[in-house]
C-alpha positions as CSV (number, residue, x, y, z in Angstrom):
1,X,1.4,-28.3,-105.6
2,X,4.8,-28.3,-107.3
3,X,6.5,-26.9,-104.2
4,X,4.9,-29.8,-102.1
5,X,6.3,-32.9,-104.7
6,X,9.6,-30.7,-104.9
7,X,10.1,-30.6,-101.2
8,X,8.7,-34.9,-101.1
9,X,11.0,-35.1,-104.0
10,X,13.7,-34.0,-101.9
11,X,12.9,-36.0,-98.7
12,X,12.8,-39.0,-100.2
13,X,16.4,-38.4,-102.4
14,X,18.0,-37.7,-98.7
15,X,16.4,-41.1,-97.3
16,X,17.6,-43.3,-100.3
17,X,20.7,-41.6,-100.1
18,X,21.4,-42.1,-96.2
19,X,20.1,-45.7,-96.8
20,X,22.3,-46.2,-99.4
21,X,25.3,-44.9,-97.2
22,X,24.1,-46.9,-94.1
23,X,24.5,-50.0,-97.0
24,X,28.1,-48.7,-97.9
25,X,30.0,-47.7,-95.4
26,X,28.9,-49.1,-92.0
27,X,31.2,-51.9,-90.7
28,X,33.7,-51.6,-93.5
29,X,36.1,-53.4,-91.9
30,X,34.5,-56.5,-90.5
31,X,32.3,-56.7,-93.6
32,X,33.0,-58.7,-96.0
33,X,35.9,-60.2,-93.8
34,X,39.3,-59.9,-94.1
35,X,41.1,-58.6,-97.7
36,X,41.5,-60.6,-100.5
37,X,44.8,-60.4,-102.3
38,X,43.5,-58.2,-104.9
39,X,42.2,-55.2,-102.5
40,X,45.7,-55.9,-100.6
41,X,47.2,-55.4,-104.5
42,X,45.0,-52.4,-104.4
43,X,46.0,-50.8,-101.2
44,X,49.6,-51.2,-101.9
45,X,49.8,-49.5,-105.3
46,X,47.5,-46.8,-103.3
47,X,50.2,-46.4,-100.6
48,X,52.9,-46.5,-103.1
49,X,51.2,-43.4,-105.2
50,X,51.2,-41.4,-102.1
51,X,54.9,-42.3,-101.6
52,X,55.9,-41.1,-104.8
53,X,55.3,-43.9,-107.3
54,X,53.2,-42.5,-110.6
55,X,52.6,-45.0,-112.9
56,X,49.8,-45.1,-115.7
57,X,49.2,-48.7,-115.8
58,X,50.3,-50.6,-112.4
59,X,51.6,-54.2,-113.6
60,X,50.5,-56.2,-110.1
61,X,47.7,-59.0,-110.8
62,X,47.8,-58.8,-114.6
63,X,48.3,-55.1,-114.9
64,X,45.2,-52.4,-114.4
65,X,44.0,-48.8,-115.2
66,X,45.5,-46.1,-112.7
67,X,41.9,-44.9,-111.5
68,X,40.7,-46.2,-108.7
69,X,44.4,-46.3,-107.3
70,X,44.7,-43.0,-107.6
71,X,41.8,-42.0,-106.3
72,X,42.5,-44.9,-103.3
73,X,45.7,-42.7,-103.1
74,X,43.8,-39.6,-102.5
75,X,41.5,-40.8,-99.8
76,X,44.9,-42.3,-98.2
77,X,45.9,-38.7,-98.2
78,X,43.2,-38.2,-95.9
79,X,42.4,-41.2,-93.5
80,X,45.2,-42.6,-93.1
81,X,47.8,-45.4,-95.2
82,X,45.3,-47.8,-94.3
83,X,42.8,-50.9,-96.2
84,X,39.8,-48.8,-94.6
85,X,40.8,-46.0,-97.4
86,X,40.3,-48.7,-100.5
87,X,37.3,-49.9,-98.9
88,X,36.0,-46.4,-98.5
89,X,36.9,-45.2,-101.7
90,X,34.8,-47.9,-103.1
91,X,31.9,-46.8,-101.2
92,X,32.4,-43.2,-102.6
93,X,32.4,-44.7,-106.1
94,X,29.2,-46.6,-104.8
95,X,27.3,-43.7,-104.1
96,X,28.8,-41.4,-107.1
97,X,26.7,-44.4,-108.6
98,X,23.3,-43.8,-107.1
99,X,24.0,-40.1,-107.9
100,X,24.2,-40.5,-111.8
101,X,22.0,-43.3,-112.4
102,X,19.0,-40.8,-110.5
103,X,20.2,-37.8,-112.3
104,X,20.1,-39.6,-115.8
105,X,16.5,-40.9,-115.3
106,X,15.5,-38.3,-113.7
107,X,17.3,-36.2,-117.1
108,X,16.3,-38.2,-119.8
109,X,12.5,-39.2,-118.5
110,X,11.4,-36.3,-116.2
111,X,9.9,-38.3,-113.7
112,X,11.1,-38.3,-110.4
113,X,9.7,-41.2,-109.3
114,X,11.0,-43.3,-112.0
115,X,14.3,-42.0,-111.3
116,X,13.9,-42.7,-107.0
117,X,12.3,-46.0,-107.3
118,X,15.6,-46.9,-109.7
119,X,17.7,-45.4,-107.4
120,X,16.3,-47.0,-104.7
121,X,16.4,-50.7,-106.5
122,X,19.8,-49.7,-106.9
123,X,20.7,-48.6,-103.3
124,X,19.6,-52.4,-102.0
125,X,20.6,-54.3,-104.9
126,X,23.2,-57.1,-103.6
127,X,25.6,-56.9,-106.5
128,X,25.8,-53.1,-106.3
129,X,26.3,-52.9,-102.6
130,X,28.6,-55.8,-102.4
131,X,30.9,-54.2,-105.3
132,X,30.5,-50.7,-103.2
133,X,32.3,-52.5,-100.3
134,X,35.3,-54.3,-102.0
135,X,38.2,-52.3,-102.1
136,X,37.9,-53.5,-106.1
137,X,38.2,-51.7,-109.0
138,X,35.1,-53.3,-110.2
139,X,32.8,-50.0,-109.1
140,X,34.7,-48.0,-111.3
141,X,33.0,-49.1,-114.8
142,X,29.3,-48.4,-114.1
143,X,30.5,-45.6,-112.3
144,X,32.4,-44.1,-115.4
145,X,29.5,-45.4,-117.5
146,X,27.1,-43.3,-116.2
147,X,29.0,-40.6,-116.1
148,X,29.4,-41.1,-119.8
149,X,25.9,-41.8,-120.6
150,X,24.8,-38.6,-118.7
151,X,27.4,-36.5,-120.3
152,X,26.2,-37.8,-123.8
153,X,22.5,-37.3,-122.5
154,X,23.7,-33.2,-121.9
155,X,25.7,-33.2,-125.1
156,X,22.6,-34.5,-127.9
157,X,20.0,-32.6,-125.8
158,X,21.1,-29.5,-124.0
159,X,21.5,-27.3,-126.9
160,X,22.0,-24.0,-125.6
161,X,25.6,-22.7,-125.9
162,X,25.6,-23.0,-129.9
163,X,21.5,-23.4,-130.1
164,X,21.8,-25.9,-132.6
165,X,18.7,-28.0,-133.2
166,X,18.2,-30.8,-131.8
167,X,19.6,-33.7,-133.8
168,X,16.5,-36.2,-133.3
169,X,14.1,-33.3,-133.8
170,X,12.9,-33.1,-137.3
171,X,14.2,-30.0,-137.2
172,X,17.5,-31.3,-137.6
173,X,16.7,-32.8,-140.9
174,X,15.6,-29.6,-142.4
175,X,17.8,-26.5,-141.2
176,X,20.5,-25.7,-143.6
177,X,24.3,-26.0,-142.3
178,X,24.7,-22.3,-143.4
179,X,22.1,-20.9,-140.4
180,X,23.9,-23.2,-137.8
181,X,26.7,-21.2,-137.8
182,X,24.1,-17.3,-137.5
183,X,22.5,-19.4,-134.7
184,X,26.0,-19.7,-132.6
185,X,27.1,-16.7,-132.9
């Protein structure tokens, strides 16, 4: 029985996962239309990190962090010095996105079908499929949010390279500093 909801488990991760990709990277450039200033802003930064520029903090439109340049920068690297690559390197970002947000539900609640039914809210959610096709830097923060979230999830609750208890495990209240540091070695 567990291989059968593994394998359905599965199937239904690759459909919301296609859909969401249908949702974020079909028709890029004719939707949304044309490029605002901002993704033009984007682009050009890109285009200028691939021509040698390497700033930490690009100054255009108020100044900004380097990420999503950079990483706009890398896909340039291989489609092309074009506004395709900021719009699909928002995409990326959007479905980086589904990736953590079912992996942290699925982490931190065990259920799989918590974690696909969030994931697919998530996959046809306006606001998160509109920001996945901006060539905006928007998609970025719940992007790097999850990743933090999930990496905090690991570091409280996956205790096995220094097998130290739990810290909201009663356990934690009661084993002496001293055997913490027998346990890691």
């Amino acid at each position: 029985m567990r291989i059968l909801s593994r394998r359905i488990e599965l199937i239904l991760l690759v459909l919301v996962l296609l859909a969401g990709a249908l949702l974020r990277f079909v028709a890029l450039d004719t939707a949304p239309p044309d490029l605002t200033h901002d993704e033009a802003d984007h682009g050009l930064d890109a285009a200028g990190v691939v021509n040698g520029t390497r700033p930490i903090y690009f100054t255009v439109g108020y100044g900004r962090e380097p990420l999503f340049d950079y990483t706009t920068a890398l896909t340039m690297l291989v489609v092309g010095q074009n506004y395709l690559a900021s719009r699909l390197t928002a995409a990326l970002f959007g479905m980086a996105l589904l990736v953590l947000v079912y992996r942290f539900i699925r982490k931190s609640t065990g259920s799989y079908a918590l974690a696909l039914a969030a994931m697919a809210g998530l996959t046809v959610s306006f606001w998160a499929v509109m920001v996945s096709r901006e060539a905006l830097r928007t998609i970025t923060l719940p992007v790097m949010f999850m990743a933090a979230t999930l990496s905090l999830w690991y570091g409280l609750f996956s205790n096995r390279m220094y097998n130290i208890p739990n810290p909201v495990s009663p356990e934690w209240y009661y084993a002496a500093p001293e055997t913490w540091a027998k346990r890691s070695q």
